[in-house]
Steps between C-alpha positions, in 0.01 A plus 500: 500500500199276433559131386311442171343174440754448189777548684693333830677710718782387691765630785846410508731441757918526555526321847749602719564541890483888568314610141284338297440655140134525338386521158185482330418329175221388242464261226387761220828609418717256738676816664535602849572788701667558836362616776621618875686242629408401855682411771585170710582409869716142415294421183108618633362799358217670632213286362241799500712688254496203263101427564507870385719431203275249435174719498633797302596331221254191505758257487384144349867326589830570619845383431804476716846485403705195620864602568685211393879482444625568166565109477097452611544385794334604838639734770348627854326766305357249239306342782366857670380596179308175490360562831410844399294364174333285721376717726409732228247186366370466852426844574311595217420179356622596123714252275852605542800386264876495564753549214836493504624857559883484431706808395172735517666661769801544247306592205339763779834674598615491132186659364478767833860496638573363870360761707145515400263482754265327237710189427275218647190680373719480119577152573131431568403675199756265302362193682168534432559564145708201430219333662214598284735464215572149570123469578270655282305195422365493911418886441375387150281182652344742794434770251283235305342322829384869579371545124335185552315552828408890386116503412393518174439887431 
């Protein structure tokens, strides 16, 4: 799917230790889809598959879900996702944003029931639409800084 010059494209992420879920996004109509989730040794996905991810859909940004406690505070996983978000900058050198990611996972298993094999990737999906929700005026200011930098036609 090519990335227009009007819109940004973003990937999602649901951290977690054995599966991490995927979804991709845009600013047009701030709506994302999920995608395969892929899989984690301890937290590390293959990196390849995300450079892929990455490619394919053009991806301007991603976001990562920070798994906080329901009272906001930090736990083990809170500081792998972190980890994980900034390898993700290092690696491909695109901005990358955390939000806070609580009861996604919930909303997920509501919305698809518990056994789903396409919970994280749902979660991700919810993520990175809360995000652009809560965001539209970044998507809005790099829709305009494209605009601006376009050549007269």
């Amino acid at each position: 799917m090519p990335n227009s010059n009007a819109v940004n494209v973003f990937l999602s992420f649901d951290f977690g230790m054995k599966s991490i879920g995927v979804a991709v996004g845009q600013s047009l109509t701030y709506s994302a889809t999920p995608l395969n989730s892929l899989s984690a040794t301890d937290g590390i996905p293959s990196w390849q598959a995300i450079e892929q991810l990455i490619q394919t859909w053009e991806a301007d940004a991603m976001v990562v879900g920070l798994p906080l406690n329901t009272n906001g505070n930090y736990q083990a996983i809170t500081y792998a996702a972190k980890k994980f978000a900034n390898r993700l900058h290092h690696y491909f050198k695109k901005p990358v944003f955390l939000t806070d990611e609580r009861l996604t996972t919930v909303e997920a298993k509501r919305k698809l029931g518990n056994f789903s094999n396409q919970l994280d990737s749902y979660a991700a999906k919810l993520i990175l639409e809360t995000w652009l929700r809560e965001h539209r005026e970044y998507s809005e200011n790099e829709q305009k800084n494209q605009k601006d930098a376009s050549p007269p036609s």
